[in-house]
MIBA-46908 format. One record per residue (C-alpha): residue in three letters; x, y, z. Coordinates in Angstrom, 1 decimal, padded with zeros to 4 digits. Layout:
BEGIN
r aa = ala, px = X, py = Y, pz = Z
...
end
This chain:
BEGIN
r aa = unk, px = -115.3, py = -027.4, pz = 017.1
r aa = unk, px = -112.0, py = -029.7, pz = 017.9
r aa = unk, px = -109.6, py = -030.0, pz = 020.5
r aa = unk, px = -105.9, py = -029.6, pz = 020.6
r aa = unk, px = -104.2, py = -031.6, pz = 024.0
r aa = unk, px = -100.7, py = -031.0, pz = 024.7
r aa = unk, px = -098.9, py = -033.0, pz = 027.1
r aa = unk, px = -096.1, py = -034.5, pz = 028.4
r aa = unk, px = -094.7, py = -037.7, pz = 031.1
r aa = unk, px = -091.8, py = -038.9, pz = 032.3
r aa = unk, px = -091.8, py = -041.9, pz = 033.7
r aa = unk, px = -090.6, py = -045.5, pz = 033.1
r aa = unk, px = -092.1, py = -047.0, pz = 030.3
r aa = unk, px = -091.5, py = -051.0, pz = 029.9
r aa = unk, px = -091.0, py = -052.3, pz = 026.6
r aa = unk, px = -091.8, py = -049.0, pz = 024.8
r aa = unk, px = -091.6, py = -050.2, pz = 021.2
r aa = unk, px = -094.8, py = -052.6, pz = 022.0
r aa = unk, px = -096.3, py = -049.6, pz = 023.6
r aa = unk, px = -095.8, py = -047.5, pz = 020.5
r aa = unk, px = -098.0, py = -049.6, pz = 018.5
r aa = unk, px = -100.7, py = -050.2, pz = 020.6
r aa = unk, px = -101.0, py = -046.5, pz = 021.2
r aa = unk, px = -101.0, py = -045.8, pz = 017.7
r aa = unk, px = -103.8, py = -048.7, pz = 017.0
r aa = unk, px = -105.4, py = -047.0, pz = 019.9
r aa = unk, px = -105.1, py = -043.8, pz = 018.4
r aa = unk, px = -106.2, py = -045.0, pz = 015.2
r aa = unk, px = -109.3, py = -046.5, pz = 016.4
r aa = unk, px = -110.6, py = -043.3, pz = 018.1
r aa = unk, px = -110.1, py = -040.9, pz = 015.3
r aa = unk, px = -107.5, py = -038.3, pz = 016.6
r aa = unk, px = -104.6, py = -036.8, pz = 014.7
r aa = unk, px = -100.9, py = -035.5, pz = 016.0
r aa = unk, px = -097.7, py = -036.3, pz = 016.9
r aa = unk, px = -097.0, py = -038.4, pz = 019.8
r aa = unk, px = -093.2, py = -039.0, pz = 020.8
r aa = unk, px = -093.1, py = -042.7, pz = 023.1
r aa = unk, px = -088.9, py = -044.0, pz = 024.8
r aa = unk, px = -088.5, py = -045.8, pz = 027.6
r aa = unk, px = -088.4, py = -042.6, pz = 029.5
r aa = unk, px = -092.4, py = -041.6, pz = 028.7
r aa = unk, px = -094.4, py = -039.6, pz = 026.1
r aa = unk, px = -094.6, py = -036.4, pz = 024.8
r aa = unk, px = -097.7, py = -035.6, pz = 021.8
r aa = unk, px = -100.1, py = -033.0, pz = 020.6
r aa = unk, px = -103.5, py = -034.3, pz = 019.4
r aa = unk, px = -106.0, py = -032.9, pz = 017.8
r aa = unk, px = -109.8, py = -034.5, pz = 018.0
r aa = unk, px = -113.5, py = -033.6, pz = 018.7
r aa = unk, px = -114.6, py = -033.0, pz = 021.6
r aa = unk, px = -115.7, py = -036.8, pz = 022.6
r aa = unk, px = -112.5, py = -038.2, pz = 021.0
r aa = unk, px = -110.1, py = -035.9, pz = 023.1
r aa = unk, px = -112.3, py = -036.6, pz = 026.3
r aa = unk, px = -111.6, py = -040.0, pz = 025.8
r aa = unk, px = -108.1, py = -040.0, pz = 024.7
r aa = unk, px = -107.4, py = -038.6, pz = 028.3
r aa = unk, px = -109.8, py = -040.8, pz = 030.3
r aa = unk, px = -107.6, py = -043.6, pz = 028.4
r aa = unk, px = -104.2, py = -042.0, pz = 029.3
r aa = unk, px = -105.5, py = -041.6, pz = 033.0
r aa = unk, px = -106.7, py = -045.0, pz = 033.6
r aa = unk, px = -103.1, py = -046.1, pz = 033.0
r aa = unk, px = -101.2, py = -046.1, pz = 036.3
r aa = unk, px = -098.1, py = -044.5, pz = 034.8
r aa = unk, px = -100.3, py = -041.3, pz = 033.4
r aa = unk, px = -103.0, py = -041.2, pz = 036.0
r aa = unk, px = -101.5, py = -037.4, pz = 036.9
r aa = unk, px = -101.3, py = -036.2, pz = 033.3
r aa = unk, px = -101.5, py = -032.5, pz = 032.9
r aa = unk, px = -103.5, py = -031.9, pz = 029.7
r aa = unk, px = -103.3, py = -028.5, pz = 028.4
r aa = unk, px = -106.1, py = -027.8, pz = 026.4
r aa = unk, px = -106.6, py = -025.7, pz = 023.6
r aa = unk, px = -110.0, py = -024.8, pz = 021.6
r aa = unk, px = -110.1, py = -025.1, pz = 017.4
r aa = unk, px = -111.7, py = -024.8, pz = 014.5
r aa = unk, px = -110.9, py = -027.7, pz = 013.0
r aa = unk, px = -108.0, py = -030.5, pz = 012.8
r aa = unk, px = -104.3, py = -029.0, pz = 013.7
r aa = unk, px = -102.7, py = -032.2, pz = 012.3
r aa = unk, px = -103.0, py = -033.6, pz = 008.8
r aa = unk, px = -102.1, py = -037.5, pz = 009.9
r aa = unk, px = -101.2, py = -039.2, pz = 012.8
r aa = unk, px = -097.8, py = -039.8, pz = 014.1
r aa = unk, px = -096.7, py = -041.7, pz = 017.1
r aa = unk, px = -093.6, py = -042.9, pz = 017.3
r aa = unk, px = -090.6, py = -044.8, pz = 019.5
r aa = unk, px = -087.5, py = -042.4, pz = 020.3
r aa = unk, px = -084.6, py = -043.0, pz = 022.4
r aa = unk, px = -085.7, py = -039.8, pz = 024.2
r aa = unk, px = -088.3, py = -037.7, pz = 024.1
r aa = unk, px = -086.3, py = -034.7, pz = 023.1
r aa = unk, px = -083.2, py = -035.3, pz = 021.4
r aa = unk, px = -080.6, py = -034.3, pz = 024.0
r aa = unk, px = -077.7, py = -037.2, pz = 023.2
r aa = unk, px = -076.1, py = -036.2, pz = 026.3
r aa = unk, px = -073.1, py = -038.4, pz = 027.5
r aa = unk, px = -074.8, py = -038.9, pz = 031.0
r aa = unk, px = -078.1, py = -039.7, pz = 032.0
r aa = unk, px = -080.8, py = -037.1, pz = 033.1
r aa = unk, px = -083.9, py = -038.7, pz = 034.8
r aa = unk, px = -086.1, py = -035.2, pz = 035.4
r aa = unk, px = -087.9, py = -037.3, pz = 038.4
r aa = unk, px = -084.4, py = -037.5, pz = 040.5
r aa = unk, px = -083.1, py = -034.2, pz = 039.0
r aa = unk, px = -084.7, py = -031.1, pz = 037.8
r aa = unk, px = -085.4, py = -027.5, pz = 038.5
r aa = unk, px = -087.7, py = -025.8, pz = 040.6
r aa = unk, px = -090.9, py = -025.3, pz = 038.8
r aa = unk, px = -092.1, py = -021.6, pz = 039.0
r aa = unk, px = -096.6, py = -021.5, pz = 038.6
r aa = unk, px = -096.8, py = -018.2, pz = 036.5
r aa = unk, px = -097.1, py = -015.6, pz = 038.4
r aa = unk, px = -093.8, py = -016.8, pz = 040.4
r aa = unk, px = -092.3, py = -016.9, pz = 036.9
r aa = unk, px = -093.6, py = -013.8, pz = 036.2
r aa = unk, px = -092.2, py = -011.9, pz = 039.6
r aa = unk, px = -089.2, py = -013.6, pz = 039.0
r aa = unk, px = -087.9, py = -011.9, pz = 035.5
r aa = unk, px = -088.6, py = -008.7, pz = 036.8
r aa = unk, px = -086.1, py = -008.8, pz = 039.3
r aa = unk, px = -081.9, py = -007.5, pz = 038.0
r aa = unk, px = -080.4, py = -010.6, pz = 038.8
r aa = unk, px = -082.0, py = -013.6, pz = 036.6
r aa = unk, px = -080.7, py = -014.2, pz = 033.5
r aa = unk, px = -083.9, py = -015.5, pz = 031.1
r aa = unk, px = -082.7, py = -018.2, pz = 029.3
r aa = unk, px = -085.2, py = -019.6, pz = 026.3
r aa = unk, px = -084.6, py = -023.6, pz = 026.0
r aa = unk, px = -085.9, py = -023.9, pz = 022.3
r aa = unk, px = -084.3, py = -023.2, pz = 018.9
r aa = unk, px = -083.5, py = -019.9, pz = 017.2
r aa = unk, px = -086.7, py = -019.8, pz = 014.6
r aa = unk, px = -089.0, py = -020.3, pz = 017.6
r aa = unk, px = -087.4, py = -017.3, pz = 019.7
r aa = unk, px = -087.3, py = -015.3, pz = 016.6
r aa = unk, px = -091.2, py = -015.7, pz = 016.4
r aa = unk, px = -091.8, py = -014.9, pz = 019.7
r aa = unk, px = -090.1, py = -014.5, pz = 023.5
r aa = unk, px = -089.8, py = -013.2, pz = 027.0
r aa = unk, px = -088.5, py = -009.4, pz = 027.2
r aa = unk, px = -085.0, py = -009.5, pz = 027.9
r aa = unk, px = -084.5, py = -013.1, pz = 027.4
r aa = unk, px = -081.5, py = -014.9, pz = 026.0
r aa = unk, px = -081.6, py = -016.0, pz = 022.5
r aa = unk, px = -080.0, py = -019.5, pz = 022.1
r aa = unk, px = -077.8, py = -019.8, pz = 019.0
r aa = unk, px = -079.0, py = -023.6, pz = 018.6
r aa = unk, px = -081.2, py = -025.0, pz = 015.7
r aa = unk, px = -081.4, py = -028.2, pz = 017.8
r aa = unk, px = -082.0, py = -028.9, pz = 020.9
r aa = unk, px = -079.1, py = -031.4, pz = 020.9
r aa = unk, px = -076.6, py = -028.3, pz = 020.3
r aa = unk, px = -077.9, py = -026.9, pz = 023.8
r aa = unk, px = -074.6, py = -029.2, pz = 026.0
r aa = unk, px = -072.1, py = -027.8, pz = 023.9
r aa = unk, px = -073.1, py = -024.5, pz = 023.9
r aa = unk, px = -073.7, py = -024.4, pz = 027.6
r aa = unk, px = -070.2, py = -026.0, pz = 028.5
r aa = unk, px = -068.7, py = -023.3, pz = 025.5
r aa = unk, px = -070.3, py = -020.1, pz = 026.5
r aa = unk, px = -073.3, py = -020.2, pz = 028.8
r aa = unk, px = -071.0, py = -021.8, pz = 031.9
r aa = unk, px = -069.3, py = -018.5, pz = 033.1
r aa = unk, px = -073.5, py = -017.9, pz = 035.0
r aa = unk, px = -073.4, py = -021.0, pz = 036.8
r aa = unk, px = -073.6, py = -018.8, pz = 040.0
r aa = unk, px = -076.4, py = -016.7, pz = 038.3
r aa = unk, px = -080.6, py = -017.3, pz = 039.4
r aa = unk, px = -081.4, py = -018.9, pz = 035.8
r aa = unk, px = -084.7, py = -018.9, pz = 034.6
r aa = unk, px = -085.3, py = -021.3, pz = 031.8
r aa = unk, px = -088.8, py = -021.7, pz = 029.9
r aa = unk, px = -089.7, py = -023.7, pz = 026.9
r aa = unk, px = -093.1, py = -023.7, pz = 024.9
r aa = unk, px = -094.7, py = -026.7, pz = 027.5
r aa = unk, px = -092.2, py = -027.8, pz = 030.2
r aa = unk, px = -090.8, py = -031.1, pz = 028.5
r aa = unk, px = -087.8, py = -029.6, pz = 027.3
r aa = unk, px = -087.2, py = -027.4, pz = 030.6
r aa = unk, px = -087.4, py = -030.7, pz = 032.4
r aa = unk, px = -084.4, py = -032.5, pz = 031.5
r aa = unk, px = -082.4, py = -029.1, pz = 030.9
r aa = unk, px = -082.5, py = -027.6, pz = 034.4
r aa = unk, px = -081.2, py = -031.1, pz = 035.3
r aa = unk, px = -078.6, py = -030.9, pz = 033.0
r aa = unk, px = -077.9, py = -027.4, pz = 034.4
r aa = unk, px = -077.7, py = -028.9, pz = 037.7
r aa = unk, px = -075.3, py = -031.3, pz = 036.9
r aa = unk, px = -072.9, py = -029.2, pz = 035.5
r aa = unk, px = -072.7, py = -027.3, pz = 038.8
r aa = unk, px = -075.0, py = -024.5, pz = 038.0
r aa = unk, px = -076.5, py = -023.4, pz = 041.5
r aa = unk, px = -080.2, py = -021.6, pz = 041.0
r aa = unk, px = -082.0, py = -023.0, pz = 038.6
r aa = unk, px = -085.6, py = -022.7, pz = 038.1
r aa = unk, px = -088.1, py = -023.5, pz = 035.2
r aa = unk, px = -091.5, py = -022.0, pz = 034.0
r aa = unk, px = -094.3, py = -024.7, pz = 035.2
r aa = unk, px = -096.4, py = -026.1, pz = 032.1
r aa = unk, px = -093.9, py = -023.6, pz = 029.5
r aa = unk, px = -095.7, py = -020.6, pz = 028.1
r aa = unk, px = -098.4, py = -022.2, pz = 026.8
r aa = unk, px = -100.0, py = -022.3, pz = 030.7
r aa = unk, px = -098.4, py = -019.3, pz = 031.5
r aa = unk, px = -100.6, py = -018.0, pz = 028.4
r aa = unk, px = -103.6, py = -019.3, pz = 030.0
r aa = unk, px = -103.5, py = -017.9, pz = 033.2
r aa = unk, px = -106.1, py = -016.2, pz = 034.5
r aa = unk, px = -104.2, py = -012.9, pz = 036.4
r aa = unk, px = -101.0, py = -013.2, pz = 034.6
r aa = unk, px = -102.7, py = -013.4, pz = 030.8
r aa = unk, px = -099.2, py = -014.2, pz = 029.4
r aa = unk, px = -098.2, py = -010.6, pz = 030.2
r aa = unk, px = -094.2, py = -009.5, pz = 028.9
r aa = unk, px = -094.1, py = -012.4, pz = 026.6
r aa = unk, px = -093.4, py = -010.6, pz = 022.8
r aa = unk, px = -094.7, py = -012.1, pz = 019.6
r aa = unk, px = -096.0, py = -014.8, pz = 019.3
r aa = unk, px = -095.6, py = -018.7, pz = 020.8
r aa = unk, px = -094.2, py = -021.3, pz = 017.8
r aa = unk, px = -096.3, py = -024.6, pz = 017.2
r aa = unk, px = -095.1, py = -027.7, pz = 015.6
r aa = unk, px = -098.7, py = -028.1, pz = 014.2
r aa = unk, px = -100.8, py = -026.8, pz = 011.3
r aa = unk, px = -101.4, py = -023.5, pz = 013.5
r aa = unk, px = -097.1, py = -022.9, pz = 013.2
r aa = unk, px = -098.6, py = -020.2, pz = 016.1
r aa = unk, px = -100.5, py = -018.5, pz = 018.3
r aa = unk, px = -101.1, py = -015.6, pz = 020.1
r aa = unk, px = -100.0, py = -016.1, pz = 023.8
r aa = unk, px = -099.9, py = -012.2, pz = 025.6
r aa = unk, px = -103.4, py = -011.3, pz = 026.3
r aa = unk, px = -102.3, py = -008.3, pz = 028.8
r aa = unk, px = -100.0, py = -005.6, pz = 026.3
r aa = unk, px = -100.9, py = -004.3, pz = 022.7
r aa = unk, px = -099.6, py = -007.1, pz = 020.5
r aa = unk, px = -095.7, py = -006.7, pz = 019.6
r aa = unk, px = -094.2, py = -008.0, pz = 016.5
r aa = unk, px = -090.3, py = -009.2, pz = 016.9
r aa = unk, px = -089.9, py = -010.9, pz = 013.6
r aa = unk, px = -089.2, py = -009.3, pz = 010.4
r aa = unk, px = -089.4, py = -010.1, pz = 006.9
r aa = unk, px = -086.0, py = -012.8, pz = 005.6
r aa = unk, px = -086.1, py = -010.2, pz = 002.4
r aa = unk, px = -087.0, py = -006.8, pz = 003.3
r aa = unk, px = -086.6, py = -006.6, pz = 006.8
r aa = unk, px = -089.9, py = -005.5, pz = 007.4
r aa = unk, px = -091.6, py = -006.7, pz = 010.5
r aa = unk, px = -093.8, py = -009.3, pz = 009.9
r aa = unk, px = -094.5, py = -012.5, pz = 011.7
r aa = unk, px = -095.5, py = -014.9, pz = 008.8
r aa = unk, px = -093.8, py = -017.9, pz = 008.6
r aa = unk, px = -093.5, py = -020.0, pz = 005.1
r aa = unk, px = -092.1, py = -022.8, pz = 003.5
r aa = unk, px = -089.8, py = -022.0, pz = 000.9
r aa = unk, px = -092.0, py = -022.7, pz = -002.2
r aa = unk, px = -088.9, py = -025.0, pz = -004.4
r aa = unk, px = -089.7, py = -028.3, pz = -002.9
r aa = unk, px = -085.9, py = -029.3, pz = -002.3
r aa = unk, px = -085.3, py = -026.7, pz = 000.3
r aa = unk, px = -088.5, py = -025.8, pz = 001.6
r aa = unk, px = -086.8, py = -023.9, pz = 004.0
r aa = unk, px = -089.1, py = -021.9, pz = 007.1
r aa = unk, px = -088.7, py = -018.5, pz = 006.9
r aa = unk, px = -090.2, py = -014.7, pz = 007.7
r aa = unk, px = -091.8, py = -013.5, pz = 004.7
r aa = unk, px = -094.1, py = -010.4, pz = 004.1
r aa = unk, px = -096.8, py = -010.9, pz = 002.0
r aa = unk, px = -094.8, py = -008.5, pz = -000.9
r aa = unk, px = -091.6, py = -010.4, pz = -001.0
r aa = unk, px = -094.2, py = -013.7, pz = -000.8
r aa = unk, px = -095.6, py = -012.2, pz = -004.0
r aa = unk, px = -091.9, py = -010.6, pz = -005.3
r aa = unk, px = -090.1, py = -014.1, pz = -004.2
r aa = unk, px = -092.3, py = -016.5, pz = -005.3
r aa = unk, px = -092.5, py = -017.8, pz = -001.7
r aa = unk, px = -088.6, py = -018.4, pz = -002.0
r aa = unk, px = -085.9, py = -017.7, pz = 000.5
r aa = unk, px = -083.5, py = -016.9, pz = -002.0
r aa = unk, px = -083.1, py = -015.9, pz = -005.5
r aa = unk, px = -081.9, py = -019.5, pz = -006.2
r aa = unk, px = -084.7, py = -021.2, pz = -005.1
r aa = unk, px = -087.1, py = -018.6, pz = -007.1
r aa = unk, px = -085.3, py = -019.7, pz = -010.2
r aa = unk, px = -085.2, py = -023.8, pz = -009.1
r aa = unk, px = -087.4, py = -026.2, pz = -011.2
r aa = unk, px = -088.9, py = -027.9, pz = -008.6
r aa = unk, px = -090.8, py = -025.0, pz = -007.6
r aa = unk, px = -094.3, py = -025.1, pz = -006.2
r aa = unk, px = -095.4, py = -021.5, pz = -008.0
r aa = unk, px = -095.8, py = -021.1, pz = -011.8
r aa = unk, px = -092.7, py = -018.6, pz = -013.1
end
């Protein structure tokens, strides 16, 4: 049995780049395999270890001053999540490009624990907003929440000053999939005037994992940028499909690579077009030479 740890920091880290690679040599040492994201702003990973390795891959990240508070959200597997390790220096821990500076410890909305969050989206006057990317809401989302038309998170300013700025006056309600994204966008929201802003504590995975809530009014399920691509996340209702098939339009909520290795493209596939389509999002790439499945 392994261990998948997600987690996130912000806070000031001092000559990153150095700290990059002695956290990937630490990293390396122990055994554990994921994607770690290190700027001067903090860090922002998954890992995936035994048991032993992940308890000691937090005891290390605790016994640093700068991450003695981490929040670790832990996650029970079969088996590795990751196929190598990854940890690497960014400018930011989530590509935002912004042309002023949001620090989520001076600026940031209120964090809501999940049942707030949960009391909150029933009431007529919040507006839901999901802070990820179009292929992650398409696999799974809050009832009634608002579908970003981003496949970036860097398209978010844009479209917020464009279309989403006529409900600054509005109670907002922003979630992402664990609270580092949320972070820097309530602020963002907040800068640009908007006047209620709140955000879903430790993002839907701990709102999963609580023990009343049980992840209830959440449909489909939560994306993963691991080996999983997802899991389940609403333990409370009979399980909802949202996604259907890129082909037949049949609900389904298998996600594939395209199988012609110069698109690869992620997509909704049912397991007849899978076998109709050669795993291929398009006629095109069914017919491309570079194509994973014999014709």
């Amino acid at each position: 049995m392994h261990r998948v740890l997600l987690y996130y920091k912000y806070t000031t880290i001092e000559n990153p780049e150095l700290y990059t690679q002695e956290h990937m040599q630490f990293c390396k040492n122990l055994g554990v395999l994921g994607r770690i994201l290190i700027a001067g702003e903090g860090i922002n990973g998954t890992v995936s270890g035994t048991f032993e390795q992940s308890e000691k891959y937090m005891d290390f990240l605790h016994s640093d001053p700068r991450f003695a508070d981490m929040i670790f959200k832990i996650d029970e597997v079969p088996g590795h999540v990751f196929k190598k390790l990854y940890v690497r220096y960014k400018q930011e821990l989530v590509t935002f490009r912004l042309d002023k500076e949001i620090d989520p410890n001076k600026i940031t909305g209120k964090h809501l624990k999940p049942k707030e969050f949960c009391e909150a989206m029933q009431k007529d006057d919040t507006i839901i907003l999901d802070v990820r990317t179009d292929y992650e809401f398409d696999l799974g989302h809050f009832h009634n929440a608002v579908r970003p038309p981003v496949r970036s998170f860097r398209e978010f300013p844009d479209w917020v000053r464009n279309e989403f700025s006529k409900y600054k006056d509005a109670k907002v309600l922003t979630y992402c999939t664990g609270g580092v994204r949320c972070e820097k966008f309530t602020g963002f929201l907040l800068s640009e005037g908007f006047k209620d802003v709140s955000q879903l504590d430790g993002g839907i995975i701990t709102y999963s994992k609580d023990p009343e809530i049980k992840g209830k009014h959440f449909e489909g399920k939560c994306y993963m940028f691991d080996e999983r691509i997802s899991i389940p996340v609403n333990f409370a209702d009979e399980y909802k499909i949202v996604s259907k098939c890129h082909h037949c339009g049949k609900p389904t909520d298998r996600y594939v690579n395209c199988a012609n290795l110069d698109c690869h493209k992620q997509h909704f596939e049912c397991e007849e077009c899978e076998r109709k389509m050669r795993r291929s999002c398009s006629v095109e790439c069914m017919h491309a030479e570079r194509h994973e499945i014999p014709a």
